[in-house]
Every structure is written in structure tokens, then in C-alpha cells.
N, C-alpha and C positions, 0 to 999 in steps of 0.2 A: 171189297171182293165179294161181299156175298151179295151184293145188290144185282148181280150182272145175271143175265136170261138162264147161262148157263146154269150154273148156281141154284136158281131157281128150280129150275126143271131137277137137277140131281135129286138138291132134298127139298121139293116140296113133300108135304103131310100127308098126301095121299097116298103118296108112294111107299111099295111095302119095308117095312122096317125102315123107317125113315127116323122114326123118334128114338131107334136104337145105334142110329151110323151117325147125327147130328151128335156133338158134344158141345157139353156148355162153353161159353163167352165169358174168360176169364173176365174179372172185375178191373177197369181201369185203377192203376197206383195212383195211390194220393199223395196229397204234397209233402206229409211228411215223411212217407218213404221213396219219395224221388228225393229230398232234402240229404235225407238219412243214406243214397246211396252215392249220392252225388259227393258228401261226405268223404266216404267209404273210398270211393274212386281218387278223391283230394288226396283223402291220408296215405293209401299205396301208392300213388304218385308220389310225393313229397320223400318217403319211406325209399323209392326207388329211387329218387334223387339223390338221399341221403345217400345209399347204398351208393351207388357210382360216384359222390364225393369222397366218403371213402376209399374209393377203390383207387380214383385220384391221388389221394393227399398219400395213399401208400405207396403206390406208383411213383408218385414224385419223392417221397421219401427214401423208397430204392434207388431211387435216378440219382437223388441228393447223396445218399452212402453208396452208391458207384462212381460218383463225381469225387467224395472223399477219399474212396479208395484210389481212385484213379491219380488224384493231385499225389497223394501220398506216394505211388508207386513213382510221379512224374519227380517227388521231393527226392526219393532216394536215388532216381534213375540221377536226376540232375547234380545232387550228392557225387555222385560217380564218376559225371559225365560233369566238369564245371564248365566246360565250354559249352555242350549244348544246354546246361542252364543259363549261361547267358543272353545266350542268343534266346532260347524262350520268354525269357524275363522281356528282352527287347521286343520281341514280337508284342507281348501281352500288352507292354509300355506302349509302344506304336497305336493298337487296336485300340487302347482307352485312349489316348489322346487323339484317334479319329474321332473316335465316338465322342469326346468330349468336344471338338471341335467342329462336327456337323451337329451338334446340338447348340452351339455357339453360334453360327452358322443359320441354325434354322428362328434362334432367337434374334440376334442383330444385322440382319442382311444386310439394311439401309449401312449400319456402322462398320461392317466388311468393306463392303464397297468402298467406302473412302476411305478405308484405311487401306485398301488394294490400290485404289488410285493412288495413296499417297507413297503408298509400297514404289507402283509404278513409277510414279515422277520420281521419287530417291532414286530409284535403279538406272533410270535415264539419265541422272544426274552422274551418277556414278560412271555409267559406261560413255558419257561424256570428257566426264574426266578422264576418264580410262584412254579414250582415243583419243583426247589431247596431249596426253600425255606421252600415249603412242607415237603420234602428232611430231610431237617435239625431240622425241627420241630419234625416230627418225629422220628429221631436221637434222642431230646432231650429227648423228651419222655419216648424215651423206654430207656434209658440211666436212667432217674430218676425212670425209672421201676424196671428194672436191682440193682440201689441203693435201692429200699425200700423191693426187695425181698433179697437182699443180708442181707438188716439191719434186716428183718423180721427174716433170719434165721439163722445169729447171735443170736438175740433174743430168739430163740427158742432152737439154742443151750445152750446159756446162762442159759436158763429155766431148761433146759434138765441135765446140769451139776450141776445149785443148786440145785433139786431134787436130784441127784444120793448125791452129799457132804449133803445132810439134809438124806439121807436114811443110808450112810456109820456112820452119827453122832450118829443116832440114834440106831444103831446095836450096835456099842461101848459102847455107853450108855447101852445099855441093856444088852452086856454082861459084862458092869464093874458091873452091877446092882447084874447080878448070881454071879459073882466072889464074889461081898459084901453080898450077901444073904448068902452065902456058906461060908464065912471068918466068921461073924456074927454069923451063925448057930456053927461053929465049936466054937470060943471062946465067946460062951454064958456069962462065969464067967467074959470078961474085956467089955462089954456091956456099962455100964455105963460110965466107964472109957473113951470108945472111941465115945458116945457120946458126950458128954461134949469136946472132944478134936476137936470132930470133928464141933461143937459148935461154938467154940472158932476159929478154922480154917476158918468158916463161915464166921463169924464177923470180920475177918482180913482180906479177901479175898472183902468181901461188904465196908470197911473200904479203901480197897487199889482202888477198883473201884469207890468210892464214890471223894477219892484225884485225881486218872486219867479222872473223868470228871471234877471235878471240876478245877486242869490245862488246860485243855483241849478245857473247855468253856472262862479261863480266856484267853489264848493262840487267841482266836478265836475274842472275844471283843479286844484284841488287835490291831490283824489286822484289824479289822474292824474300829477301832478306826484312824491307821496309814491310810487307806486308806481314810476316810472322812478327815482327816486332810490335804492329799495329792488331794482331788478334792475340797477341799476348797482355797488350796495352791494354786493350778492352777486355781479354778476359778478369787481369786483375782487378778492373774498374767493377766488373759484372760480381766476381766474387766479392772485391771489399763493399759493394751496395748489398748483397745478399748477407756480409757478415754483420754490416750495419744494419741493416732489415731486421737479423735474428738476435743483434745486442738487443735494440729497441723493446724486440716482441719480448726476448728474455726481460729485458728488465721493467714494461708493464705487468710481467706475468707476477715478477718479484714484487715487484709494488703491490699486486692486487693480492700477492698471496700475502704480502706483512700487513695489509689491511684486513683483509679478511683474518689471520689470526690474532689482531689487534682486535677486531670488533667480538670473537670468539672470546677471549681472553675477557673482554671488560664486560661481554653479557654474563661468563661464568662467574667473574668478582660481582658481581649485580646482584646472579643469584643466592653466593655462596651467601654473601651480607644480607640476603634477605631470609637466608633460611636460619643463619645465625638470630639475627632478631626474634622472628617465630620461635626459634629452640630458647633463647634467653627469657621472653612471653611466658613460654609454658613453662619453666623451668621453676618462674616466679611464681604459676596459679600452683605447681605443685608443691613447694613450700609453702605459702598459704595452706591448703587444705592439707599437710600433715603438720602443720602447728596447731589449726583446728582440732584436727585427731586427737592430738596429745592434751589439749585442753581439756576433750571433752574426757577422755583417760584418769588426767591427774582428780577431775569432777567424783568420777565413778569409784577412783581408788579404795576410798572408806570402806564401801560394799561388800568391797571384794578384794578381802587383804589374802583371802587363801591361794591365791593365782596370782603370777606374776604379771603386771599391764604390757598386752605387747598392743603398739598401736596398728592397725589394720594400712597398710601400706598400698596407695591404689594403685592398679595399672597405669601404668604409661602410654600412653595415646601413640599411636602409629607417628603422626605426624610428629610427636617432640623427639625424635630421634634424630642423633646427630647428623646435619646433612655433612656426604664428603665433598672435600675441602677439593676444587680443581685443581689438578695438578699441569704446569704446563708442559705439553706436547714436546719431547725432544728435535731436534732437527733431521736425526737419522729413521725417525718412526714413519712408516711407510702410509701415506697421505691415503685417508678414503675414497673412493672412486664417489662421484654426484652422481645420485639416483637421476634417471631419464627424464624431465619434466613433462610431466600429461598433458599440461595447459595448450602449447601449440599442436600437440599431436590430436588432442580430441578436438580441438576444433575447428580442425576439417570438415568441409561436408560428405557427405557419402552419398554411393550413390547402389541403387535395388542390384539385386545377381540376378539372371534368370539361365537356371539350371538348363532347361532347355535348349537355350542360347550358345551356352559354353559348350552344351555339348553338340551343337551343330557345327560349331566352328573347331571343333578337336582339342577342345582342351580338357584332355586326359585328366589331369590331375586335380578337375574337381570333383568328379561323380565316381573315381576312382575303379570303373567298370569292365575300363582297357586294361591288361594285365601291363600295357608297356608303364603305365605311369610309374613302376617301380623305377625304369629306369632313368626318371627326374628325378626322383627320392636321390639314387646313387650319385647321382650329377650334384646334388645339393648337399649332399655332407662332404664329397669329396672338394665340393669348392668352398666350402665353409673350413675345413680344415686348412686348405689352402692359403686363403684370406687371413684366419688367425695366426698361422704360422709367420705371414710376414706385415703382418699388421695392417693389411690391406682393406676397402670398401668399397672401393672405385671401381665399376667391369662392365665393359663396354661388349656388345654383343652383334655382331656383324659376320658377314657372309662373303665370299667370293664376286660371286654373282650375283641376280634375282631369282626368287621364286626357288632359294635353298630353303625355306622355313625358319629364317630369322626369327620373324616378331611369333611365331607358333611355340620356339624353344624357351624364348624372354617370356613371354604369356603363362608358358606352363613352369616355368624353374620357380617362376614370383610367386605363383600359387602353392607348389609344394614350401617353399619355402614359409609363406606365410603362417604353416600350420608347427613352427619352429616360435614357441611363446616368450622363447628371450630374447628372439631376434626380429629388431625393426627392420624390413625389408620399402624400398623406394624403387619403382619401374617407370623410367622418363622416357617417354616416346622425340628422340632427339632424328627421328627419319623423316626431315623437316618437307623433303622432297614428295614422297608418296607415304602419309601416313595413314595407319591401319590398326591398330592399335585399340582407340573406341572401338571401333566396327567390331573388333573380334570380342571386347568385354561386353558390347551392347548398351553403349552409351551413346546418344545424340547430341549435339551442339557443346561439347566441351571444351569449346575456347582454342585460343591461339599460348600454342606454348613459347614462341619466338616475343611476346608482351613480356610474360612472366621475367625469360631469362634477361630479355633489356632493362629489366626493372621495372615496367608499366604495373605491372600487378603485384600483388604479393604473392610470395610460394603457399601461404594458410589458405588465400581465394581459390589458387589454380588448382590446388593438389585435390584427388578427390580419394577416399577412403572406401570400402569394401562395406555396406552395408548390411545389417541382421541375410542370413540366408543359411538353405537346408544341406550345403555341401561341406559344414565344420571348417571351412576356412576362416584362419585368424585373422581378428580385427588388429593386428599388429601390422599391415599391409598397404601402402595409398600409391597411387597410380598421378603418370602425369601425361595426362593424355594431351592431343592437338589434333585440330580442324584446319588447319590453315599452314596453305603453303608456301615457303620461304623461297624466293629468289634468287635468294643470295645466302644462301645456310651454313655454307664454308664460312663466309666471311663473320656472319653471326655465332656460329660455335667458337673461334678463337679470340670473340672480341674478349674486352678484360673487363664486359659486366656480365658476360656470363661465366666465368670465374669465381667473380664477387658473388651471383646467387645462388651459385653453388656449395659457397662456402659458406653464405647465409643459411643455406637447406641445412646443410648439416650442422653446423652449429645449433640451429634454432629445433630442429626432428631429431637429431642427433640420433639417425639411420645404422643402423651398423653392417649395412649390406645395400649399394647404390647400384640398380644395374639401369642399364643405356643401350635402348633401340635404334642403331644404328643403320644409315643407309650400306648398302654392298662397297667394298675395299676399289673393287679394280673400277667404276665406274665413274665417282668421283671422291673428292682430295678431301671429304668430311671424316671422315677416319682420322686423317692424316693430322688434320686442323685441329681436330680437338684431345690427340694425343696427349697436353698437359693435364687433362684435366679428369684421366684415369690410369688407372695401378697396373689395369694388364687386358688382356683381351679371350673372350671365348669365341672362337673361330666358328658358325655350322659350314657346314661340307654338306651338298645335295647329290644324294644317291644317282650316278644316271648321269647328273648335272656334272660338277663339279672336275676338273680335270686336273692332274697334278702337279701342269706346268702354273695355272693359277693357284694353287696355293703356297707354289715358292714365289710368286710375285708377289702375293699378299705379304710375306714373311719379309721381303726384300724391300717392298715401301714402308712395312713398318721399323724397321731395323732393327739389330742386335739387341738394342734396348728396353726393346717394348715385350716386357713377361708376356706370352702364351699361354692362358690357365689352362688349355687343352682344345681339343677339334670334337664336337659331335657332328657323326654322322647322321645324317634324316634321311629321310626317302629310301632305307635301303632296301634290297629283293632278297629276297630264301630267309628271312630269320626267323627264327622260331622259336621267341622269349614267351610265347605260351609255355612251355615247356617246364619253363622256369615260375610258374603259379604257382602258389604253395595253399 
């Protein structure tokens, strides 16, 4: 700037007072006070920096003990409120498992994708079957449509034909009636004559129908007669093979129990003679070493005439104590119950929970979160109490209809139950028709149970057990799932090998609680089929569904015989067992 004309002219030297308006040309800064303020400039930066980290880490500190306070206040609110901390809790559960699952998501795309493909193709397969199923339902249907209009119009033909034979009877009749009015009218003079004859024809005629019923009916008490003699006949044949059945079982029972108290008896003389030995043994090293004692006593006597020698007398060894002597077991002492044997029950395979799963498909009673799961609990002691009371195991679990919640109530009663540590629980998916079962545990390819019950497999392969998981359900608990469906499932429920491996199950798991997922009662005659082969029935009844001339038809196919442990309602509307959270 000072080079420019203007400039010049202001202060040149000539000019007056020019050397006193001119001031001096401060010195350029050197490097180490550029260094030094550049410095300077760093460290109040850095300084400013610090200062608004600071002011940050408080800030977020306050935010953090307003986030505290806030949980805190949300802890007591929800304290207060247990409904709306649940639902919190769920929201919060939901958000982290997005979040953990677009994180998933952002890592394994490629491995989504085929696992969504293979999502996909399962669901198509499903809703396959679904429509085949549908498919075939409605095949059935219209097939039993087809028969009731076929039978209706039989019927109406049938109707149609006795009408016309009751209209051609009665035309005959009335013209035999003119013919006789007109025979009658013409031989007025044999009137009486043919009265009386025809009288007499009356009475032989009422005479000869009077003996054809009365054969007829003797004919009939006959057979009636040969027939109750012939289900008499067989039932005594039925009871004496059943008395004979239970001499037999009685008397291998008897045999294996006089062996087994025979083999008891000669292991106790085994041991009693082996402990006797042992105590004889030591009996002898203890005389030896107090005749030593005394030796070395009568040695030392001299010494020590002023005391009397007491010889020092050694302990007696735990083991030289008299063992006791077996006493045998009277006949009247009430026989010990055999402990449960672990061997087949643990080695089953098991198969992962996934908590998540269970609780997508509504099984309450593992995550415990729904307040209804109490009233599985209630369902479980009251049919436990039941069962003991009349010595029962056997309970078969079926519905009216479809889509009452069958396999939802056997899912969830098996699970409360399994958290019950003295009782073996067993849940057989016998809904050979549409089963569901897996799907809802979240199990894939678990086999054909229709193998197992013909004997193909064994119940240790088929059966699968509840594996390590974070919902405290007891490993006292195994499942008998199926993938494949039966044809013919009636006919396979009554056969008499699945009988047999039923009776293998329990003999060999020795279960003390068998439940049976059953197809619906009024649809088809599996219910009915496999009737021998349980103690009594838990009815569900579907809210909405369910009407109440079906469940006296249910009652009516199963007859008088068949114990009812009771009816749960599902599905219902207005309840309000929140209420009842404690």
C-alpha cells in the first residue's frame, strides 16, 4: 500500500510535517514468535475443545441420570401398572430383536435369502398341503352330498312307488267292490247263503293269520333267544380267555416275584457270609494283638510292681462290627415301589427350544408372560389329582370340531406339566390326519409316527426329549412328534401293535402322565378306534365355534363309558383373567 502514487504524494518528505504524520513500520515477527503463537492458538483451541468435551460428557451425563430417573419412574409406574409393563417390556423385546435382526440382515443377506427361499418353498409346501387337504375335504363332502341326495331320491322314489301300489290296491279293491255290488245285486235270493260263507271265509282267513303271526313271532323269540345264548356264549369264552390272560400274567408275576426274592435272599446269605468272614478276620488280628499287649505287660511287670498292669485295649475298626444278619421279608410287608430307570429315558435325543418360536405359536406356558398360562397350571393339578385318584395315565385330547385349539391346549398343559419334577409327562401327536404338532415346537423332519406305533422303529429312536433352554422347562418331558400322513389312521390306531407299543412306552419310560393329540370327534371314527387304548378324555370346546348339539354328539359316540376329565373352553370373548394376576 505504500507504494501506490497516492501514498506517495501524501507523505512524501517534502511535505510539511511529513516526518511527524509518518509512523514507524512495525518489525516483521519471527519465527519463533509465529511458532510461539501458533502454539498459543493450538493450546486454546485444544483447551476449547476440552472445554465442550466437558460440557458433552455432562450433558450426556445428565441425559444418562434423566434416562435413570426416567427408567426408574417407568420401573415404579410399571410396578403399578403390570399390564402396561408388559406390554413395555414387549415393545422394548420387539425393538431389540429388530435391531438385532436388521443387523443380521445387514450381515448375512446372501444367507437370508435362502433361508427366505427356503422359508418360501416350506410355506408353499404347506399351503399345498393345506389345499389338498382342503381338496379332499371337500371331495368328501360333496361325495356324502351326492350319497344323501342319491338316498333322498331313492326315498322319494320309494315313496312314489308305494303311493302308486297303494293307489293300483285300492282301484282293485273298488272295482272288486262293483263286481261284488253287481254279483250281489243280481243273486239277491243266495244273499244270506253267501254271507255266512263268506263269514266263515272271514274267520278262517283271521284264523290262518292269527297262526302266521303267531309262528312267526315264535320264529323271531327264537332267534332272539339263539342269539343272546351265542353273545352269552362268547361273552363267557371272552371273560374265561381274559381270566385265563390274568391267571397266566398273575402267575409269571408270581414266579418272577419268588425269583427275584429268591435271588434277593441268596445275595443277602452271600453277603451276610461274607461279612461274617471279615468279622471272624478281624476278630482273630484282634486277639493276636491283645495277646501281644499282655506279653509285652507281663515283660514290663518287674518295673512296675507299684501299678496294677492294665493292658491298653485297641479300638475296634469300623469295619469289625457285627454285620446284621438279613432278616426275611414277611409276605404281609408292603413291597417297595422300583425306582424309574434313567437308562431309556435319557437316551432319547433331544431336540433345541427356541423361546421365540414358542412364543409365536402361543405357547403360554413357556415364557410365562401371558397372565392366562395360570390357567394351564389350574388345568394341571386338577387333572393330576384326577389321574391319581383313579389310578389313571392314559388322556386322549380332542375337539368337536376343527380349529377348536386341540394341539394349542396338549402343547401348553405338557409344558406346565413338565415343570412338575416327579412327573414323567409323554405327548404323542396321534392326529395322523393333519399334523401340527412339530410345527408348533419348531421342529423339522421328525419322522413318521405311524413306523414307530407298527413297530418299524423303536419308541427310544422316535421319541424326542426337550433340550437345555431359558424357559425352566423340565427335562422330565419327551414329545412324539410326526411328519407323515396316514391313510388309513383309524384302521392303524386299533390295530393290536399299537397296543403292543404302547405298552412297550410305558413299561420301558414308565411315563406317569400319557397325553394323545387327537384328530376332532364328529369328523372321523379315530377317537372312537382308539378308545381302548386310554383312561378318559379332555374335551376343548371352541369359543364362537363350538355349538351344543356337537358336544352331546361327542358324548353320545363316545358312550356312557368313556370318563370325561372335563371341557376347556378356548377362544372365549369378555374374559378378564388379567384381573386375576397377582
Amino acid at each position: 500500500m505504500i507504494d501506490r502514487p497516492k501514498f506517495r504524494r501524501k507523505f512524501r518528505k517534502d511535505a510539511p510535517g511529513a516526518e511527524d504524520a509518518v509512523e514507524p513500520v512495525a518489525p516483521l515477527e519471527s519465527r519463533v514468535d509465529r511458532m510461539a503463537r501458533r502454539k498459543a492458538e493450538e493450546d486454546a483451541r485444544q483447551a476449547a475443545e476440552a472445554a465442550r468435551a466437558q460440557a458433552a460428557a455432562a450433558q450426556a451425563e445428565a441425559e444418562r441420570e434423566a434416562a435413570r430417573q426416567e427408567a426408574e419412574r417407568q420401573r415404579v409406574e410399571a410396578q403399578r401398572h403390570a399390564e402396561a409393563r408388559a406390554e413395555e417390556k414387549r415393545r422394548a423385546e420387539e425393538a431389540e430383536a429388530r435391531r438385532k435382526a436388521e443387523e443380521d440382515r445387514q450381515r448375512a443377506k446372501a444367507e437370508a435369502a435362502r433361508l427366505a427361499a427356503q422359508q418360501a418353498a416350506r410355506e408353499k409346501r404347506a399351503e399345498e398341503e393345506a389345499a389338498r387337504a382342503a381338496a379332499e375335504e371337500k371331495a368328501r363332502r360333496e361325495a356324502e352330498e351326492r350319497k344323501r341326495a342319491e338316498a333322498k331320491r331313492q326315498a322319494e322314489e320309494q315313496e312314489a312307488a308305494r303311493k302308486a301300489e297303494l293307489k293300483r290296491q285300492a282301484d282293485l279293491a273298488a272295482q272288486k267292490a262293483r263286481e261284488e255290488a253287481e254279483r250281489l245285486e243280481a243273486e239277491a235270493l243266495e244273499v244270506a247263503r253267501q254271507e255266512a260263507q263268506l263269514a266263515e271265509a272271514r274267520a278262517q282267513r283271521e284264523a290262518e293269520r292269527e297262526r302266521q303271526r303267531k309262528a312267526y313271532e315264535e320264529r323271531q323269540r327264537a332267534k332272539a333267544e339263539a342269539k343272546r345264548k351265542a353273545d352269552e356264549q362268547a361273552q363267557r369264552e371272552a371273560e374265561a380267555k381274559r381270566e385265563r390272560e390274568a391267571a397266566e400274567a398273575a402267575r409269571q408275576a408270581e414266579a418272577q416275584r419268588l425269583e427275584d426274592e429268591r435271588r434277593a435272599k441268596a445275595e443277602a446269605e452271600a453277603q451276610r457270609r461274607e461279612k461274617e468272614r471279615k468279622g471272624r478276620e478281624q476278630a482273630e488280628q484282634l486277639a493276636r494283638e491283645q495277646s501281644e499287649l499282655a506279653k509285652r505287660a507281663e515283660e514290663q511287670a518287674p518295673l512296675e510292681l507299684t501299678r496294677p498292669v492294665v493292658p491298653v485295649r485297641p479300638k475296634r475298626p469300623a469295619a469289625a462290627a457285627k454285620a446284621p444278619v438279613a432278616q426275611p421279608v414277611p409276605d404281609t410287608a408292603p413291597k417297595p415301589q422300583p425306582e424309574k430307570s434313567p437308562s431309556a429315558w435319557d437316551s432319547m435325543a433331544e431336540f433345541s427350544v427356541n423361546e421365540g418360536h414358542l412364543a409365536a405359536n402361543r405357547i403360554i406356558t413357556a415364557t410365562r408372560e401371558d397372565p392366562a398360562y395360570t390357567a394351564f397350571d389350574v388345568l394341571r393339578t386338577r387333572l393330576l389329582q384326577a389321574l391319581q385318584e383313579h389310578g389313571w395315565k392314559r388322556v386322549a385330547i380332542t375337539s368337536p370340531t376343527k380349529d377348536c385349539g386341540k394341539t394349542f391346549t396338549a402343547a401348553n398343559l405338557a409344558i406346565s406339566l413338565s415343570r412338575q419334577e416327579n412327573c414323567r409327562t409323554l405327548l404323542l401327536d396321534c392326529d395322523m390326519r393333519r399334523p401340527t404338532l412339530h410345527k408348533v415346537m419348531g421342529l423339522a423332519n421328525p419322522g413318521s409316527m405311524g413306523d414307530m406305533l407298527r413297530g418299524k422303529i423303536p419308541p427310544e429312536d422316535h421319541l424326542r426329549r426337550m433340550g437345555k433352554n431359558t424357559i425352566n422347562a423340565g427335562r422330565n418331558i419327551a414329545f412324539g412328534f410326526n411328519q407323515v400322513i396316514e391313510p388309513y389312521a383309524s384302521e392303524l390306531l386299533q390295530d393290536p401293535r399299537t397296543q403292543a407299543t404302547l405298552d412297550r412306552i410305558e413299561t420301558a419310560l414308565e411315563p406317569d402322565v400319557m397325553l394323545f393329540d387327537l384328530p376332532p370327534a364328529l369328523y372321523y371314527d379315530d377317537v372312537i378306534a382308539f378308545r381302548p387304548m386310554f383312561d378318559g378324555v379332555l374335551l376343548v370346546v371352541g369359543g364362537g365355534i363350538t355349538t351344543e348339539k356337537e358336544i352331546k354328539e361327542v358324548e353320545r359316540r363316545l358312550g356312557e363309558e368313556t370318563p370325561l376329565l372335563g371341557m376347556v373352553l378356548n377362544k372365549a370373548e369378555n374374559t378378564q383373567i388379567d384381573k386375576y394376576h397377582y
